[in-house]
C-alpha positions in Angstrom: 4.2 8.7 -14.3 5.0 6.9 -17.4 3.9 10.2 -19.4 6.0 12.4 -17.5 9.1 9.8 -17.5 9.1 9.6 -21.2 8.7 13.8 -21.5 11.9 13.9 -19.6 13.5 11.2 -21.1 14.2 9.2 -18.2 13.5 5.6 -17.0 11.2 4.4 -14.5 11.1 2.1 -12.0 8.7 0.5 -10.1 9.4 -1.9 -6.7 6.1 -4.6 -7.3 8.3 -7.3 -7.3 5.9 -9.5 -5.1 3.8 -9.9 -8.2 6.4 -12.1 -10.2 7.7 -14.3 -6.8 6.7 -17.8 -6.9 4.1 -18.3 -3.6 2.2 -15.0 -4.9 2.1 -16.5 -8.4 0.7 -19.6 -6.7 -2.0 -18.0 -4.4 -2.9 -16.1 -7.6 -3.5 -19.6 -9.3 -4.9 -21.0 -6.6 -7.7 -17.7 -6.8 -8.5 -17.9 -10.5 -9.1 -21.6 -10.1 -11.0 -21.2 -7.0 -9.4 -23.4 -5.1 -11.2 -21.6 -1.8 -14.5 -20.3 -3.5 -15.1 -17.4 -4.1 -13.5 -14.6 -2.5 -15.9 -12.1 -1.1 -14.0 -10.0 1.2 -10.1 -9.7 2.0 -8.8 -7.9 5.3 -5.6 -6.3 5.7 -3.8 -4.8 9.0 -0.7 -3.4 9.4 0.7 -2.0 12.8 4.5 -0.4 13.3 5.3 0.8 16.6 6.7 4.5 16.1 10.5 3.7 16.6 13.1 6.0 18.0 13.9 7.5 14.6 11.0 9.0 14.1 11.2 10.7 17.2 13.9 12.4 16.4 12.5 15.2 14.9 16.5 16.7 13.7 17.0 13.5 12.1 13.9 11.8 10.5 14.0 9.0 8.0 13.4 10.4 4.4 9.9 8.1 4.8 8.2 10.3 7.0 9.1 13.8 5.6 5.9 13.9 3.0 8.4 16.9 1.2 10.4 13.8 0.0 8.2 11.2 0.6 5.0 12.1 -1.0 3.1 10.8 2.6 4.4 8.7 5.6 5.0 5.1 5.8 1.5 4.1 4.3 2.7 5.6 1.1 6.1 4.0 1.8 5.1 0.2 3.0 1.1 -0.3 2.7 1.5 -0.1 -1.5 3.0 -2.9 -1.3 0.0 -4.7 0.1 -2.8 -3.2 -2.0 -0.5 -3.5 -5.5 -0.6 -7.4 -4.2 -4.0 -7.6 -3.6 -4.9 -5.2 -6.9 -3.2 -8.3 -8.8 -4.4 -11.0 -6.9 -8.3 -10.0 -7.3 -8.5 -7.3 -9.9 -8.0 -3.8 -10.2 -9.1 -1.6 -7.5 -12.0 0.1 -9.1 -12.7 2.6 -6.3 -11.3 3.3 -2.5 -12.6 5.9 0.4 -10.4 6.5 3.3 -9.4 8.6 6.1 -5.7 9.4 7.2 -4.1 11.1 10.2 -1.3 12.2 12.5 -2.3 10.9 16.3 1.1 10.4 17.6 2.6 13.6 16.3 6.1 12.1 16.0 6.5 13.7 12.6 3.9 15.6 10.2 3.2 13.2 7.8 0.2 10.8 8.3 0.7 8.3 11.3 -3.0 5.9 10.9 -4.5 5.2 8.1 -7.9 3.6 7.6 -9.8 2.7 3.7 -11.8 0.9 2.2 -11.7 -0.3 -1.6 -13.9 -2.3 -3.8 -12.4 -4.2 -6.8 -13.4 -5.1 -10.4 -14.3 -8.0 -9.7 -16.9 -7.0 -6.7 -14.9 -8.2 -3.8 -14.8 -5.5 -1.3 -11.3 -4.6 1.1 -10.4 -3.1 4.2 -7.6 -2.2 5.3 -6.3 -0.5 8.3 -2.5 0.9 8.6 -1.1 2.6 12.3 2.5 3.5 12.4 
C-alpha cells in the first residue's frame, strides 16, 4: 500500500488509532512488564446481529459489497481487533482461517473463524459472525 501510494503520488491513511489512546498504551505497559505473567493465549469474539440494512439487498451499506469493500464487515470492524492485539503482543507471524456466507443477507463473507500465532509464540483465536 505504501509502494503503490507513493507511485501515484497520493497519501495514505490508516484508521489504527487505538494504538496511540491512553488505556491501550497502558495495557501495553502493563504486558511488557508482565504485570499478569506471561501471556500464552488471547481469545477474541465478535458477534453482530445482521441488521435491517443488510437485508435490503437494493440498498446495502458500502461495508458489505466486497466490489467496494474488499470483504464484509470482518475486513471492515475485526482489523481493528487484531491490529490491537498485533501491537499489544507482537506481530502476527502466521494466521489460518475459514470465512463464509451462512445468512445470505449479502455476498460478502457473514462468519469468520482464524487462528494466528505471534512473534512472540502466544497463539490467538478469534471468531467473527455478523
Amino acid at each position: 500500500m505504501v509502494a503503490a501510494c507513493k507511485e501515484a503520488g497520493v497519501p495514505l491513511f490508516v484508521a489504527y488509532y487505538r494504538r496511540a489512546q491512553e488505556r491501550f498504551l497502558k495495557i501495553k505497559e502493563l504486558l511488557d512488564q508482565k504485570a499478569i505473567g506471561d501471556v500464552r493465549l488471547v481469545s477474541s469474539t465478535q458477534y453482530q446481529k445482521a441488521g435491517d440494512d443488510v437485508k435490503d439487498l437494493d440498498h446495502l451499506p458500502w461495508q458489505v459489497q466486497p466490489e467496494i469493500a474488499g470483504g464484509g464487515l470482518f475486513f471492515d470492524l475485526a482489523s481493528h481487533t487484531l491490529d490491537i492485539l498485533d501491537f499489544l503482543l507482537g506481530p502476527i507471524q502466521g494466521a489460518k482461517g475459514f470465512s463464509s456466507n451462512q445468512a445470505g443477507y449479502y455476498d460478502a463473507e457473514d462468519i469468520v473463524t482464524g487462528t494466528y500465532q505471534f512473534q512472540s509464540s502466544v497463539h490467538g483465536v478469534g471468531k467473527h459472525g455478523f
